[in-house]
FIVEX-919599 format. One line per 5 residues: number of its first residue (from 1); for each residue y, z, x of C-alpha. Coordinates in pm, 1 decimal, always signed. Each point is the difference from the previous one (the first is absolute). Layout:
FIVEX-919599
NUM) Y Z X  ...
This chain:
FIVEX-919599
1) +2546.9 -4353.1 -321.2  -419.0 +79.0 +37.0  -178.2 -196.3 -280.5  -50.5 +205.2 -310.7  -325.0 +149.4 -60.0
6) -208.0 +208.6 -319.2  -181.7 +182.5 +304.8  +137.5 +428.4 -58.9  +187.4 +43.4 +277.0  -183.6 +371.7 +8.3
11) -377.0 +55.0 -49.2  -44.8 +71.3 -422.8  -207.6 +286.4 +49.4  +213.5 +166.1 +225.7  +292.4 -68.9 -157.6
16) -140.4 +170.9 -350.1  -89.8 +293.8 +135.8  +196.7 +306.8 -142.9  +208.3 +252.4 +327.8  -154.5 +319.3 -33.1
21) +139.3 +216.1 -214.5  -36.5 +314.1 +168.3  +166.0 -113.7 +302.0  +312.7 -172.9 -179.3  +65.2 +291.1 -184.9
26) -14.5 +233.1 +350.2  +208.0 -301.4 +160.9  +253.3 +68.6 -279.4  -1.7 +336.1 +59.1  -0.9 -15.7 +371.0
31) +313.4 -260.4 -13.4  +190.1 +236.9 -265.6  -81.6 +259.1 +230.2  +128.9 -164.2 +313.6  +342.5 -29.4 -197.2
36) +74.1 +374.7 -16.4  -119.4 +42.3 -348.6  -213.4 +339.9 -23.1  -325.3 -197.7 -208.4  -309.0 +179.0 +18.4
41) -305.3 -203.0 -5.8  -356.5 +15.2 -170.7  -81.1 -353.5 +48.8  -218.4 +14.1 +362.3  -345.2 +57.0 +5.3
46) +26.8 +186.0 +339.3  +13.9 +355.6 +111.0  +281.3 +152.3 +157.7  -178.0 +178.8 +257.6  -37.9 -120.1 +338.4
51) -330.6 -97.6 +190.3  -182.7 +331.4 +103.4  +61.7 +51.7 +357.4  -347.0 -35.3 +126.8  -20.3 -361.9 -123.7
56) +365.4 -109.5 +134.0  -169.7 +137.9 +349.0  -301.2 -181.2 -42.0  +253.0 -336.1 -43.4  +171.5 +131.0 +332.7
61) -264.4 +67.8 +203.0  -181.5 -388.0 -112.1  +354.7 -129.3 +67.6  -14.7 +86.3 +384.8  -305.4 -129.1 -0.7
66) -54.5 -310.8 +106.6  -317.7 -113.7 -179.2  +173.6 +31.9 -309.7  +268.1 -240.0 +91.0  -285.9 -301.8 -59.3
71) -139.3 -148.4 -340.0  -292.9 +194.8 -149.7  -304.8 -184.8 -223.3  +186.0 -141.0 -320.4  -219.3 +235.9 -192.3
76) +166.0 +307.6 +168.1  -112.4 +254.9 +283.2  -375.7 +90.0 +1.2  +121.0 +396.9 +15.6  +249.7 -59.2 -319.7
81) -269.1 -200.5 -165.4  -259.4 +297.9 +37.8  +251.0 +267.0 -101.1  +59.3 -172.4 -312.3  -385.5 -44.0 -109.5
86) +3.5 +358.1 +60.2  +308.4 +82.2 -236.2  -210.1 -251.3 -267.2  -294.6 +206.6 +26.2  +194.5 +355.3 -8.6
91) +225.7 -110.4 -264.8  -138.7 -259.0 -198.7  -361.3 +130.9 +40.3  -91.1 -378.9 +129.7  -191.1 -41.4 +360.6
96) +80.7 -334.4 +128.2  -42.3 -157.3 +408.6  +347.2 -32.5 +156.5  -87.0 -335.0 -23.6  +68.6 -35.4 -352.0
101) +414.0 +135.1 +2.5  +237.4 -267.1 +80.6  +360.6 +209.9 +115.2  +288.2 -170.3 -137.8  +389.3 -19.8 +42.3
106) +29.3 +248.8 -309.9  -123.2 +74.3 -303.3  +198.6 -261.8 -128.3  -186.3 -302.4 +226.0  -356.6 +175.8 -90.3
111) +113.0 -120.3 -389.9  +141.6 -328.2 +101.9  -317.3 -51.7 +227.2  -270.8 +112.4 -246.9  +181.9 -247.0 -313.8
116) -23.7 -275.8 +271.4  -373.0 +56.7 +33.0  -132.5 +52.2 -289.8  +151.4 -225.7 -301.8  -0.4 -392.5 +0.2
121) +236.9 -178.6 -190.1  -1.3 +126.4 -345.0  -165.8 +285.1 +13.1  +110.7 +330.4 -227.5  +37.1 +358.7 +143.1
126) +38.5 +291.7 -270.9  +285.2 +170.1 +122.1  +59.1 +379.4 -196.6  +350.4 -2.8 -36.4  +273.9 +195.6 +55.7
131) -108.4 -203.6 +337.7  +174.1 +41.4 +359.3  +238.4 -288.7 -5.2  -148.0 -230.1 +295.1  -350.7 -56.7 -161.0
136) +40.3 -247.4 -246.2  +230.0 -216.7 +292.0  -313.7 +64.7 +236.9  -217.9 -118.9 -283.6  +260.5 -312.2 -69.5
141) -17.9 -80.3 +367.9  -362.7 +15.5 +9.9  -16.3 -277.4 -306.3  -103.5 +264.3 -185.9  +59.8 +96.7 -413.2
146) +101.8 +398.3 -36.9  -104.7 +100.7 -361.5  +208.5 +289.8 -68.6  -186.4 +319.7 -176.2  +244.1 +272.0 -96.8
151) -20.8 +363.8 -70.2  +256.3 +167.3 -127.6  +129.2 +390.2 +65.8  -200.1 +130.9 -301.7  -317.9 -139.0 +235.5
156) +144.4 +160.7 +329.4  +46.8 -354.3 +120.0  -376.4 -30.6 +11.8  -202.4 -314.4 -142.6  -293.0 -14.0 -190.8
161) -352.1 -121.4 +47.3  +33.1 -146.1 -355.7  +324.2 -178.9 +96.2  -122.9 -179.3 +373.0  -286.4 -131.0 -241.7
166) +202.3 -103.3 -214.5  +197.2 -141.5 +273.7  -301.8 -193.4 +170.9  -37.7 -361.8 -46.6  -193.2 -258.5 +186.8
171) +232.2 -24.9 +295.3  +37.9 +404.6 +78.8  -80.2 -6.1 +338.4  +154.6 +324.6 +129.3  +104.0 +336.4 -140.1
176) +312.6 +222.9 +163.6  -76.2 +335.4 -24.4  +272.5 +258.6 +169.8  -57.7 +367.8 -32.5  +272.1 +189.0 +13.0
181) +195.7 -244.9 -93.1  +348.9 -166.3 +135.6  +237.2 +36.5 -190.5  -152.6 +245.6 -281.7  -172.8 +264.6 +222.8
186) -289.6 -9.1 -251.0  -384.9 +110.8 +176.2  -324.7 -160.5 -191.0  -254.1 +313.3 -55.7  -301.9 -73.3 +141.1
191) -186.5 -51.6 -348.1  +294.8 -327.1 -55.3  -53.3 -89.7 +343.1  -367.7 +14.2 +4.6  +2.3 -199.1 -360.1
196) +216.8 -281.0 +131.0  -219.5 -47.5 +329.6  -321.5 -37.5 -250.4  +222.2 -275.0 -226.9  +131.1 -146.9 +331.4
201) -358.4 -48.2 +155.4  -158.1 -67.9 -334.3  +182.4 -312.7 +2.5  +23.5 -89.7 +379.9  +339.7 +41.1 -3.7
206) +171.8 +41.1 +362.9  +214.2 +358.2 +33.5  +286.6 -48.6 +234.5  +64.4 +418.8 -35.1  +363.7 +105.7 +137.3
211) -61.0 +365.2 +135.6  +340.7 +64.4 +261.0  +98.2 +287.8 -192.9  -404.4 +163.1 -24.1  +151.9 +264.9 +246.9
216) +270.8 +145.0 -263.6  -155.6 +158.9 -317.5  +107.7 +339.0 -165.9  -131.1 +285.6 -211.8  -275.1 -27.9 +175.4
221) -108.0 -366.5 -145.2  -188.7 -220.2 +268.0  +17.8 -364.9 +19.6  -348.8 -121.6 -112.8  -59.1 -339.0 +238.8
226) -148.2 -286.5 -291.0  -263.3 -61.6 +333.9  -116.8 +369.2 -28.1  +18.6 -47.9 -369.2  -242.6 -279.4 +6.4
231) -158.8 -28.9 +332.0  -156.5 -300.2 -135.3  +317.7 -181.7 -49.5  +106.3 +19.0 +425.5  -160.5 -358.3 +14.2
236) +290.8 -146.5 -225.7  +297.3 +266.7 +108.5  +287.5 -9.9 +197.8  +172.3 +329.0 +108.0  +341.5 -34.0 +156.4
241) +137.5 +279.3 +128.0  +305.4 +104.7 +299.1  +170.7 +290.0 +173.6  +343.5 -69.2 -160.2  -9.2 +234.8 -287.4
246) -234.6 +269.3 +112.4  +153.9 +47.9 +377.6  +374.1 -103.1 -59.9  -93.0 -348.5 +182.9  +134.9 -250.4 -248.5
251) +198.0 -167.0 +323.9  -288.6 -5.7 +232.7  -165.4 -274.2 -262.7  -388.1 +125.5 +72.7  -202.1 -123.6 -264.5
256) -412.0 -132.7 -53.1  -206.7 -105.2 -240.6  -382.9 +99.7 -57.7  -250.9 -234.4 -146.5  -312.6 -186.2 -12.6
261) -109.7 -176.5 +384.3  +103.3 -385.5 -133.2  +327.8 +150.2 -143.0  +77.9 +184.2 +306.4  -42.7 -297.6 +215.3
266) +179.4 -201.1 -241.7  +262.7 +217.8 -1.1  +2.8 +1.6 +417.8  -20.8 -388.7 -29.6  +331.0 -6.9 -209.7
271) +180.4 +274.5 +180.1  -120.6 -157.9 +370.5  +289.5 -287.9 -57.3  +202.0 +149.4 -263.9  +109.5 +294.4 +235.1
276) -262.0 +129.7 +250.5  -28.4 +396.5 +72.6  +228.6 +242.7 -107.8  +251.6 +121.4 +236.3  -249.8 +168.2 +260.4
281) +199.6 +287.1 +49.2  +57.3 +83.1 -375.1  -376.6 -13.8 +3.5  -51.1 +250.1 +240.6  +230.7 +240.3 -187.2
286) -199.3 -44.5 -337.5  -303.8 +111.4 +216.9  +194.4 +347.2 +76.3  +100.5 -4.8 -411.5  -369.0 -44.6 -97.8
291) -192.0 +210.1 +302.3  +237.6 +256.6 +34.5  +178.2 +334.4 -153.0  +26.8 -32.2 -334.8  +265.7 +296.3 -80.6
296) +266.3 -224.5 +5.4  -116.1 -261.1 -282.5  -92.5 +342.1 -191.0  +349.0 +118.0 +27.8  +145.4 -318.9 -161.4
301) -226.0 -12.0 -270.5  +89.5 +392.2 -92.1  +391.0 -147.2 +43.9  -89.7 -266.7 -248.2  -161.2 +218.2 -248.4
306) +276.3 +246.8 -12.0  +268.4 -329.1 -71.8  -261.3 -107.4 -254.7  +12.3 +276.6 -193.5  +393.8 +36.7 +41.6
311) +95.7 -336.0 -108.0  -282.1 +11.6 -310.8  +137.4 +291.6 -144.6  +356.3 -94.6 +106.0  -33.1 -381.3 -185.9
316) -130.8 +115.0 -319.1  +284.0 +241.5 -21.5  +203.9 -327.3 -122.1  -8.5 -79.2 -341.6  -207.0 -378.8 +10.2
321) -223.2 +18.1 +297.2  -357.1 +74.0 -43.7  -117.6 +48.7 +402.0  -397.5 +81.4 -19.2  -85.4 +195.6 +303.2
326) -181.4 -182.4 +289.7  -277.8 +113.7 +160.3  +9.4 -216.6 +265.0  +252.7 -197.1 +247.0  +358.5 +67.9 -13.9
331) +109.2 -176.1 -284.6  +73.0 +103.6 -341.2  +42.8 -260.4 -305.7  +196.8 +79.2 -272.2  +51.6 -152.5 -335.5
336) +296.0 -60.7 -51.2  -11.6 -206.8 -336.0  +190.5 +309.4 -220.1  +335.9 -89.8 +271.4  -0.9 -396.1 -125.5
341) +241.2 -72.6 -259.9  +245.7 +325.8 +78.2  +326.9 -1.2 +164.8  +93.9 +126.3 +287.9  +370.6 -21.9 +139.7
346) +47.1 -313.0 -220.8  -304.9 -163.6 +68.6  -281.3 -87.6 -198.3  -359.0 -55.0 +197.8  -232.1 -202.3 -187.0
351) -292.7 -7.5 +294.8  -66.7 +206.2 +298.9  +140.9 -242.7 +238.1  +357.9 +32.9 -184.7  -94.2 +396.2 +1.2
356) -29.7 -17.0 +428.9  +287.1 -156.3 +8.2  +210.1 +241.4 -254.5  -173.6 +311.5 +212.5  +123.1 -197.9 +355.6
361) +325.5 -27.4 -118.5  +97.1 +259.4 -182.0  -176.0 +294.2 +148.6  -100.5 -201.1 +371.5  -393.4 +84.6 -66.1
366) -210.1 -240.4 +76.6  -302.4 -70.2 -143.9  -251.9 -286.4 -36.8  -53.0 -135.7 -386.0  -291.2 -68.8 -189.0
371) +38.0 -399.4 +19.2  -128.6 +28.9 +397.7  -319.3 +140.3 -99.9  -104.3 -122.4 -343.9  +187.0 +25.6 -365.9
376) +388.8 +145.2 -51.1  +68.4 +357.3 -112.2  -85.0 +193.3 +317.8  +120.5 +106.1 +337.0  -156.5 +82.9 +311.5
381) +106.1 +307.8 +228.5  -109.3 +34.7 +347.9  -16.7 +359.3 +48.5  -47.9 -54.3 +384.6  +343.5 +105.9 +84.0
386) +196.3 +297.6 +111.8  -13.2 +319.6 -217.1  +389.9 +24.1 -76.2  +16.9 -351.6 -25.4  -274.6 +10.8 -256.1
391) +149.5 +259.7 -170.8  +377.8 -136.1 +7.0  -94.5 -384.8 -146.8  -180.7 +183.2 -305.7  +295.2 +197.1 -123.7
396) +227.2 -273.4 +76.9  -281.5 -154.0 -280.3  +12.7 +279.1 -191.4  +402.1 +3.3 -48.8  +58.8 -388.6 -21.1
401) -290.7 +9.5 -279.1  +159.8 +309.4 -205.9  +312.6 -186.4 -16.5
């Protein structure tokens, strides 16, 4: 027998960190699926349309080609680099060098990356909460303290100025700011965005800003960029950004990160052994997504608007959901705290996580609860799905919940 030992047979930090909620919920749904039961599934942050054509060519062409077979810098292709500064400057009203955008394995490693960077060991980032579930593991795995700020529905899921102050503390070293927002849909006006730049830069706090779903606003609402907010506060921000959302792309994994020179080339220091370049010839296609027709994205977003206001008006039908409308991504957040307590085929939910599981059983909806993203009582629907789909899991809601 090997001598006994007190050494964890698994790294700690690793082993505390939380699955991702989104995904186990879609796995559920997925498996459930793959057993012939009909479930219909909000869980996925991901759009059911497929990659417009032009960009799948632009992969086939780079495929057959056989400079794109070999590595590219770690930072990502000098073309994709320079298409992205542009979007920044179109979109977020910021004119940076290529030089200063780092392009990442996914919005997801852009987080991960920028966490790793910025905080040392003890360190606290305000995170507004309802949060997307993998920051505060990115934070955790960074050594890094998440210090949760909530706002509730009556607020539109949108924090204060008075409560990040009240928030701050010595060791604040970084503010999250994501507008719209996964999972609530909610879209800072540019008088709250503009006000929380001025408190961010006031107290040189670092802005790690989240804007992958900037593309996908309605009613005519634009994503205000916290950088064109406060062009002052560029110096201490970090904008990550992808194609996933905006072009369909979320298996292409084409993310980057925008930031100050030393963060950038922190950031290429880190990524240069953690993974080197993106796939080269996922690159190339987020150069055709970026630098090319733009009628397709357009005709997703009008899809997504259309489901938005279906499944609004559709949720609030039911007697115990209170769903405010989104203005931006394709999420809506409802709360659900009226349902709690009730009975429903002889059960009694007590949080939204025993709610999920009533709705997955007894009506096969899936949806993602509240306890992924911040404090019980809500749910989160991706409305990023088929239209009868859509439509089918919300009356399945509607009759298991007038039971």
């Amino acid at each position: 027998m090997p001598e006994s030992t007190s050494t964890p047979r698994l790294s700690t930090k690793i082993a505390a960190i939380a699955e991702s909620a989104t995904l186990k919920v879609d796995a559920k749904a997925k498996a459930l699926q793959a057993q012939g039961r009909p479930v219909i599934s909000y869980a996925a942050g991901e759009p059911d349309f497929p990659t417009p054509e032009h960009i799948v060519e632009a992969a086939l062409v780079a495929a057959r080609d056989p400079k794109a077979h070999r590595y590219t810098p770690a930072a990502g292709l000098p073309d994709l680099r320079a298409a992205i500064a542009e979007k920044t400057l179109r979109d977020s009203g910021l004119e940076v060098d290529p030089g200063r955008v780092i392009v990442t394995n996914g919005g997801k490693q852009s987080v991960y990356e920028a966490f790793q960077v910025l905080l040392n060991p003890g360190d606290e980032v305000i995170v507004p909460t309802p949060f997307w579930t993998t920051y505060p593991e990115a934070i955790a795995l960074a050594d890094g303290v998440a210090v949760d700020v909530f706002a509730d529905a009556s607020q539109n899921y949108q924090v204060t100025v008075e409560q990040l102050e009240a928030a701050r503390t010595p060791r604040t070293k970084v503010l999250l700011f994501v507008s719209p927002s996964n999972p609530t849909g909610s879209v800072y006006s540019p008088e709250q965005t503009k006000a929380i730049g001025e408190w961010a830069l006031e107290h040189g706090i670092w802005v790690i800003s989240d804007e992958i779903y900037q593309n996908l606003t309605y009613d005519g609402v634009r994503a205000t960029s916290i950088v064109e907010a406060v062009p002052e506060l560029a110096e201490q921000t970090l904008l990550v950004n992808g194609v996933a959302k905006t072009y369909a792309m979320t298996g292409w994994r084409v993310g980057w990160t925008v930031g100050p020179a030393d963060a950038i080339k922190a950031l290429g220091n880190l990524q240069s052994h953690l993974s080197g370049n993106v796939n080269n010839i996922a690159q190339r296609a987020a150069i055709a997504a970026l630098t090319g027709p733009q009628d397709a994205a357009e005709a997703m977003r009008e899809a997504f608007d259309r489901r938005r206001k279906l499944i609004v008006e559709e949720l609030n039908t039911i007697d115990g959901f209170a769903t405010p409308t989104p203005q931006g991504a394709f999420y809506v957040y409802p709360d659900v705290t009226a349902l709690l307590g009730r009975t429903f085929g002889g059960v009694t939910p007590t949080t939204s996580l025993e709610l999920a599981d009533l709705m997955l059983d007894q009506a096969e909806v899936a949806a993602v609860p509240g306890e992924a993203f911040g404090p019980s009582g809500y749910l989160r629907f991706s409305y990023a799905l088929g239209d009868d789909q859509l439509l089918e899991g919300v009356q399945r809601l509607q009759r298991l919940f007038a039971s």
